[in-house]
N, C-alpha and C positions, 0 to 999 in steps of 0.2 A: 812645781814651785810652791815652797810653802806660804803660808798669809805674812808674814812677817817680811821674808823677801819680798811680795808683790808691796808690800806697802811703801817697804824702802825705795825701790821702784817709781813706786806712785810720786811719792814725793820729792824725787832727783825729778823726776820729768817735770813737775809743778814747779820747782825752783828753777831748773832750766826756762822753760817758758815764759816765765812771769821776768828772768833777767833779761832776758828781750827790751823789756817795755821801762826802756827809763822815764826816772823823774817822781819826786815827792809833793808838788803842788797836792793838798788837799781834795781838789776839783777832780784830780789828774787821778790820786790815788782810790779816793770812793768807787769810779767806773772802773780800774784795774783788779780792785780787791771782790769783786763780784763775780769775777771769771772762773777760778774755782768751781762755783755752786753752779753757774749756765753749763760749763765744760761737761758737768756730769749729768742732763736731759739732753734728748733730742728734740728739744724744741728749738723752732728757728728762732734765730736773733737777727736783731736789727741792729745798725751799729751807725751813728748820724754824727755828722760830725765837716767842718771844714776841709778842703783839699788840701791834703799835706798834712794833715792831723797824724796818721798812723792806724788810720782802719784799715787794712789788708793786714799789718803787722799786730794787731788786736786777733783778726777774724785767724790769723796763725796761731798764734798762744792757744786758742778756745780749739784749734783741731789737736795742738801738740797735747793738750791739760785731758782730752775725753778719750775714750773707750778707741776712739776709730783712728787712733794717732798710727797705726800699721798701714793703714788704707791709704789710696790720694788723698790730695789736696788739690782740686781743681778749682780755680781762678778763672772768671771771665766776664769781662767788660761789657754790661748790656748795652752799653749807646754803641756799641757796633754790629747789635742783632737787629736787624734788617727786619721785615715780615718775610719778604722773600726768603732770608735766610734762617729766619727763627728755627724753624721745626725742623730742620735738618740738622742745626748746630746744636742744639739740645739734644733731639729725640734720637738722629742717626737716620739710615735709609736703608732698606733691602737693596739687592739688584734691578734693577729692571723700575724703581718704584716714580723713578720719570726720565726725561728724557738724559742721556750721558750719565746716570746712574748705572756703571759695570759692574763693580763692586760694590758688596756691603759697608758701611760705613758706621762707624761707632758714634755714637752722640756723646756730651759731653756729661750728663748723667748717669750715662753705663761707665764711662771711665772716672766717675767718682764712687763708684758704689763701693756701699762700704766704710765708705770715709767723710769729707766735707764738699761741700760745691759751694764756694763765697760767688756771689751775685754782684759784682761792682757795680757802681752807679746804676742801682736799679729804677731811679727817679726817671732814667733816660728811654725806659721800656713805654711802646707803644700801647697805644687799646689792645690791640690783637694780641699783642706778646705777654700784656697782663692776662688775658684771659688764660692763655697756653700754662703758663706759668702758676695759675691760680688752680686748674685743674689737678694738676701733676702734686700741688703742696693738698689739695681736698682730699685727692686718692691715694695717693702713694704710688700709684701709676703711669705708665706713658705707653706710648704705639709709637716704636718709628715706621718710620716713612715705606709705605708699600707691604709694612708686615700685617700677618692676620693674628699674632696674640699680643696681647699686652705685656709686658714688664713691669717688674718691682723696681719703685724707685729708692732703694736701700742707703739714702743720703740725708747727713745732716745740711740744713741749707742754713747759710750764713746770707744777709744781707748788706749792702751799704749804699748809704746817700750823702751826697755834698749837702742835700738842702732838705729841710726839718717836711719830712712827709709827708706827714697830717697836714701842711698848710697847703699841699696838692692834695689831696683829698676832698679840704673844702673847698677848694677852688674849681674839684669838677674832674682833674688830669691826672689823678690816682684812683684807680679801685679801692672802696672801705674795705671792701671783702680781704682782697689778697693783701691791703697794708695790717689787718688784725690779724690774718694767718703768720706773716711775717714778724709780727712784731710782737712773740711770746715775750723776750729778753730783751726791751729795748737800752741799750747801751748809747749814752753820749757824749762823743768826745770833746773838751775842752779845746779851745785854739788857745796859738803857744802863747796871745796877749794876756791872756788870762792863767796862766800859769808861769811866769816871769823869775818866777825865782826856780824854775828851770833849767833856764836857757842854759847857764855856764855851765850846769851840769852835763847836757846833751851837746855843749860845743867841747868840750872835755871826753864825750864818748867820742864824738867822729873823728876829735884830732887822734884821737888812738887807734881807731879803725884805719881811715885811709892814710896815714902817716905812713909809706913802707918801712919793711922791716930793715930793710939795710942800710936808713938812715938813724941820724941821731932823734929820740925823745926832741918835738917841740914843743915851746909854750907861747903861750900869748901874753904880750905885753900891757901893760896898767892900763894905755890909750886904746888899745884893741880891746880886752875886757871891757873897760866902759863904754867903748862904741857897738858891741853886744844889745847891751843893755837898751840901747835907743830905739831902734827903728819897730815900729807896732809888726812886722814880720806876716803880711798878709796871707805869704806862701806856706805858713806854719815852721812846723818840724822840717820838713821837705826845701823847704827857701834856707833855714840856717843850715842845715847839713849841704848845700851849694855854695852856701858861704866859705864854710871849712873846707870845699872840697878844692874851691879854689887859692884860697891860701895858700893849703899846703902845696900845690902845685907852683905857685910865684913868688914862695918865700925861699929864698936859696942858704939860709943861717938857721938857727937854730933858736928866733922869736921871731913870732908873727907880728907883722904891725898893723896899723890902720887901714896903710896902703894898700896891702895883700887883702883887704875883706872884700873889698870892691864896695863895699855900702855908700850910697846916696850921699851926692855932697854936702848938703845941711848937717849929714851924722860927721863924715869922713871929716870935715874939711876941717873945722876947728881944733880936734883932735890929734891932724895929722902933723898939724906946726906944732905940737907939743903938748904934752899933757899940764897943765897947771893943777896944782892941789886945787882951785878952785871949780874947775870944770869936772875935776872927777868928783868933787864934795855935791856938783848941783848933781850929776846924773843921779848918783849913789842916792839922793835924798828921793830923784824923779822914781827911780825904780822902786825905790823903799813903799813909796805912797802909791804907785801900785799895785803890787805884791800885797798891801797891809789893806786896801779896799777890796782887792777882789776878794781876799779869805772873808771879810765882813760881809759881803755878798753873798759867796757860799753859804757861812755859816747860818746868815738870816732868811736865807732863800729868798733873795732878790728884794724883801721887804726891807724900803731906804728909812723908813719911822723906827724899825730895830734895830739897824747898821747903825742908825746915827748917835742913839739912846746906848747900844756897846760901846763906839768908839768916845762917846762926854761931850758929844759937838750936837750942833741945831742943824737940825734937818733942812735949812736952807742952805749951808753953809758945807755942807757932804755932800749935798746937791751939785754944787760948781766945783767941786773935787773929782767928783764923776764924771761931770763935762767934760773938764779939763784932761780927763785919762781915756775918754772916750769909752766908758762902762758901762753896758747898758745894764740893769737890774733885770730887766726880763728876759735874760740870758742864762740866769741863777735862781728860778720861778722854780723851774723844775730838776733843779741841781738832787734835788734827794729822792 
């Protein structure tokens, strides 16, 4: 294949990948737009971020975008590795290497080789499984269980945490060692509060995805769009696509209403007697003001004396705006 092929190539699977990952929030797009340049090292990445954010669908772009997109994709939850079960689930075992070992066994690092091995909630790894883990990233090696040679550990390691690392680290319940081995490419993903002017976009992908095809194209009505817009959405990306998923499962026409989101009755319940111009004018204004602080945040890197001095307001006065949307500034500390 000549260069000119591989590149055309190159850049179908880059736009494929990168279409995966919706959404144009600022916040959203900065951490998206860097995956390119990680995709092509094999240094591990860290990827931190809320539950429901979209890290496992990140830690895919970054195996689809690099060199090892032929290879696995192995996936696996470390708050279910045990110590017991560590070194078998990784490394694999000979015969005989303990008791009801019959067979050889493949670890989870041989059936990534070659390719990616994402680390889910790696926060949830014991002492003992940081050490294991910590060795294998130092050497590029492992020993399973019962064998007499080592093995090449031939894998990109992708990482992810619900909760900011380094704040286990200094607290004692993280290894420094293996969080800096980890964290060549640290990647952080926004939650959905803070990328809001999102939302309609990704309620717009799933109506399109789980909508079967043998029905009619749905849409969502003026009171359902603005009941979107309300709820701070704890469960991220992952809670609004249950929203949609149920919808379209309870809506039997051809618009979705209020009723069909299931949203909390404070959001639901005024909306669902009827939309007034006035109710959708306050949302429309609620969502505007936070969509229009968080990019001030972004842009200022959490500093509220620059937010306040771009937006022509006093800084005590941005101050109770924030409150009020529940924003924290040192969220957007380290946005760049």
């Amino acid at each position: 294949m000549d260069d000119a092929n591989e590149k055309i190539i190159r850049q179908l699977r880059e736009a494929q990948a990168l279409a995966r990952l919706i959404g144009d929030a600022p916040a959203y797009r900065e951490v998206i737009s860097t995956l390119p340049a990680a995709a092509r090292s094999d240094g591990a990445v860290l990827i931190t971020g809320e539950t429901g954010t979209g890290k496992e669908l990140v830690a895919r772009a970054l195996h689809y975008l690099s060199h090892r997109v032929a290879y696995p994709f192995v996936a696996v939850n470390c708050g279910s590795l045990t110590d017991t079960l560590l070194e078998d689930e990784l490394f694999g075992h000979e015969p005989g290497a303990f008791t009801d070992a019959r067979q050889r066994r493949v670890g989870l690092i041989a059936h990534a080789d070659r390719g990616t091995l994402f680390l889910d909630e790696i926060d949830a790894l014991t002492p003992r499984a940081q050490v294991a883990l910590l060795r294998v990233l130092q050497d590029r090696t492992f020993r399973p269980l019962g064998a007499s040679q080592e093995q090449r550990a031939d894998v990109r390691f992708v990482a992810a945490s619900n909760a900011p690392l380094l704040d286990r680290v200094e607290a004692g319940a993280f290894r420094a060692d293996l969080y800096y081995r980890l964290c060549v490419f640290p990647l952080m993903l926004p939650p959905l509060r803070e990328r809001r002017d999102d939302i309609l976009k990704l309620a717009a992908h799933f109506l399109d995805i789980h909508t079967p095809r043998e029905r009619k194209p749905l849409n969502l009505s003026a009171a359902a769009t603005a009941a979107l817009l309300v709820p701070r959405w704890p469960g991220n990306v992952r809670e609004l696509e249950n929203v949609i998923v149920r919808a379209v499962g309870l809506c039997t026409g051809p618009t979705i209403e209020v009723r069909h989101l299931g949203l909390h009755a404070t959001v639901a319940g005024p909306l669902a007697q009827g939309a007034t111009f006035r109710s959708l004018k306050r949302l429309a204004i609620a969502a505007f003001e936070r969509d229009y602080l968080s990019r001030l945040l972004h842009e200022s890197r959490g500093n509220v004396t620059r937010a306040a001095q771009a937006a022509g307001k006093e800084r005590r006065d941005l101050g109770k705006l924030l409150k009020k949307h529940q924003l924290d500034p040192k969220r957007f500390a380290s946005a760049g």
